[in-house]
N, C-alpha and C positions, 0 to 999 in steps of 0.2 A: 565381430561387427564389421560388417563393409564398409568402405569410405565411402566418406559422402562431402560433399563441400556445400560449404555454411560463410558466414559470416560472422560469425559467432567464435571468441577464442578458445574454446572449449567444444570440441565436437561431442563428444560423449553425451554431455548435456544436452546437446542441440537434438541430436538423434534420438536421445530419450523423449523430448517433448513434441519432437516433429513425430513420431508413433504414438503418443497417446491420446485416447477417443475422448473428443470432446464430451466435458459432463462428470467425467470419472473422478473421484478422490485421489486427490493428492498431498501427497504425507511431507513437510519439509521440514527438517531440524537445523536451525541457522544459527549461526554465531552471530549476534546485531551488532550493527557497527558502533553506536555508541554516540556521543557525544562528549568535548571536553567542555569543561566549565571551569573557571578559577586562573588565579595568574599568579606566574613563579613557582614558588613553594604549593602554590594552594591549586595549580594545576592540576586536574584530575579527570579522569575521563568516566563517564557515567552510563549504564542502562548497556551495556555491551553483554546482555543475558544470550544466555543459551537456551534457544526456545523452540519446541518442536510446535509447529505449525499443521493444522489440518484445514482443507481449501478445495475450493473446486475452481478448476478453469474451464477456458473458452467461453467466458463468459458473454451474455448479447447484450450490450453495452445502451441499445437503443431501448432496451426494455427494462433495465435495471436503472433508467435515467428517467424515463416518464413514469415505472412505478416509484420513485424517490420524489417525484413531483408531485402526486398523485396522492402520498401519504403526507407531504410538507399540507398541504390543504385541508389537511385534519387536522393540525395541531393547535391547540390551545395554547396561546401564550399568557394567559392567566397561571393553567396550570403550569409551567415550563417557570415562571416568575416564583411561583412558591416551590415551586419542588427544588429552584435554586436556592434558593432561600432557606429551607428546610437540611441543604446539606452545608449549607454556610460557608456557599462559594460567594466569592464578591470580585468588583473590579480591582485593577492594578492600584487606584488610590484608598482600596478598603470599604468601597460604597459599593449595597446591595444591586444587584441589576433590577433591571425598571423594564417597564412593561414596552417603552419607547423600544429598548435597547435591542428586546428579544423580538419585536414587531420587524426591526430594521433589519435583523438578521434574519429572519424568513423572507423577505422584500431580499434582499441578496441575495441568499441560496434560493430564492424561485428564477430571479433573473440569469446566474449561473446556470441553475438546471436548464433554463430553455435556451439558452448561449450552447451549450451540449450539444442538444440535443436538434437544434440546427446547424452546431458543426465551424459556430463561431468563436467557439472557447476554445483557444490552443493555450500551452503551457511558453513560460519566456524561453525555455529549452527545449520546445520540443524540434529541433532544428537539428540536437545532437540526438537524434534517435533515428533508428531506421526498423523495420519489420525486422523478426529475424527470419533467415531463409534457411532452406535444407533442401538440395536438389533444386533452386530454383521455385520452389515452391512456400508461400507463408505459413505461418506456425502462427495458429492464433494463441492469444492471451502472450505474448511473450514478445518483448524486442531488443533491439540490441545497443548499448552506446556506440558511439565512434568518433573518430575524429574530425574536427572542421575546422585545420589551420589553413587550409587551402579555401575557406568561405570568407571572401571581402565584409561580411555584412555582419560576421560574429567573431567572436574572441572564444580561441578553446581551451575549455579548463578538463581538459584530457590530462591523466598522469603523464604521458608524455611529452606533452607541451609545456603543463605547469613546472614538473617537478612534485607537486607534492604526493605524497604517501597516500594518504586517505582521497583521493581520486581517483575515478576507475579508469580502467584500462579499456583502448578501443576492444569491441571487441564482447565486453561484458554483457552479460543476459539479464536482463531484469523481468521477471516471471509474476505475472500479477492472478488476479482471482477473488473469488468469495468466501472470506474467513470466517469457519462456522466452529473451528474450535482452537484452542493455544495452551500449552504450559510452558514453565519457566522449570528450565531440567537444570541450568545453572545459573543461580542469581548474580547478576551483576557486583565486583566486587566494590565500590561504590556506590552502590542503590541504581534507582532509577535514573534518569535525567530532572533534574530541578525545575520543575512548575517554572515556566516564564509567567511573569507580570501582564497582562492585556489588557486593552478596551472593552467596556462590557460587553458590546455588540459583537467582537470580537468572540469572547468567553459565551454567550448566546449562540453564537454561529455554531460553536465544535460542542456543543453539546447536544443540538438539534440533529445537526449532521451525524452522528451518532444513531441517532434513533431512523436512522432514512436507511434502505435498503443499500444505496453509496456509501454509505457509513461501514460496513463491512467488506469495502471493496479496498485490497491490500495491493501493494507493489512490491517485492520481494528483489533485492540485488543479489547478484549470485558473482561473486567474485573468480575468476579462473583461479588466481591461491587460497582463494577462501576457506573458510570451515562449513561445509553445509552436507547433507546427506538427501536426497531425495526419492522417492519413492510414488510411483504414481499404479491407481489400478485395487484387485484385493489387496495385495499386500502392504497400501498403504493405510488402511484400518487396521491391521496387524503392527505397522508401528507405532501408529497413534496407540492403542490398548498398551504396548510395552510400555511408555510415558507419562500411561493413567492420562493420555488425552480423550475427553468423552465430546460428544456432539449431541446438541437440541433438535430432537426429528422434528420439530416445526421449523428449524433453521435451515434442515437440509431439504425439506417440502419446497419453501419457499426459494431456496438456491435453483434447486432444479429449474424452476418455474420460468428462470433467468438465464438458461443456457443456451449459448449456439443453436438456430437449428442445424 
């Protein structure tokens, strides 16, 4: 492979995704970082599975945000109030969610989607992120962390400014997309991460967003020492099939429908 200069701590990866045709299958098998939960003794870290991922990037963001709007306007919160009901989810104090709750939560994620979608919704961090580059040139679906101790206006929680472990590194790729299929190749040895407690509206919101075409839209960190194997192209259907990951051709219709032109 010829050098190429990137921004990106890992060229290898960089050159891989800076060559692949927007739209194509992409195969990714990741170690998740986990989450801890518990104190002292009872420490423990959680949901750190081994999970081979199947996804498409280059995703057009402007169209997978107005069709997520577009289906929010279909939804019944009647039905969304009993179907909660019927799996015998409830709020943080054990009370059923209400039709208020689930009302308010589509009243948010429509004000969000159109915050998007005009370009007024940024994240508190998106200040630590930058496009990733290959030759000067952008790599969609994918950017890069970095450093900002030199920015008056933020505090960087870079591994190397904190110190701490579980911090990434400038440098790091974060590769996002539309998740149309997943397996757990190795279960977490602690289970999952523990059900946080929330506000109904709250518990309304991510169940909604689930069902919206952004609901399937994943963010993938890709660590320079990390554990992950990626594959983009045919042969990333050839890994998914070795991991018995299978995909919904009505899930990959609709992906398509969402891609870069």
């Amino acid at each position: 492979m010829s050098q190429i200069t990137t921004n990106a701590a890992i060229a290898a990866t960089a050159a891989v995704l800076s060559a692949a045709t927007v739209g194509r299958f992409r195969s990714l098998c990741l170690k998740l970082q986990g989450q801890y939960r518990g104190r002292g003794a009872d420490r423990k870290l959680y949901g750190n599975d081994l999970v081979h991922f199947v996804f498409f990037g280059g995703v057009h963001m402007g169209r997978l945000l107005q069709r997520s709007l577009d289906r929010l306007e279909d939804i019944d919160p009647n039905e969304v109030v009993d179907n909660l009901a019927d799996r015998g989810i409830v709020d943080k104090d054990g009370n059923p969610i209400t039709r208020v709750a689930v009302c308010k939560a589509i009243a948010d994620l429509a004000e969000s989607l159109r915050k998007s979608l005009d370009g007024d919704n940024t994240g508190t961090s998106s200040h630590a992120y930058e496009s990733l580059m290959v030759d000067g040139k952008k790599v969609r679906g994918a950017r890069v962390y970095k450093c900002v101790k030199d920015d008056p206006d933020h505090k960087c929680r870079c591994r190397n400014c904190t110190g701490k472990a579980r911090a990434p590194v400038p440098g790091t790729i974060y590769v996002s997309g539309l998740l149309i299929g997943k397996t757990v190749v190795e279960p977490a040895e602690n289970g999952p991460i523990p059900a946080s407690k929330s506000r109904a509206d709250v518990i309304a919101k991510r169940v909604i967003r689930s069902r919206l075409p952004i609901g399937r839209y994943r963010e993938w960190r890709l660590d320079p020492n990390g554990d992950y194997a990626m594959v983009i192209g045919p042969n990333a259907v050839h890994a998914a099939t070795q991991h018995g990951t299978t995909c919904d051709p009505d899930e990959v219709q609709a992906a398509v429908g969402m891609m870069a032109g």
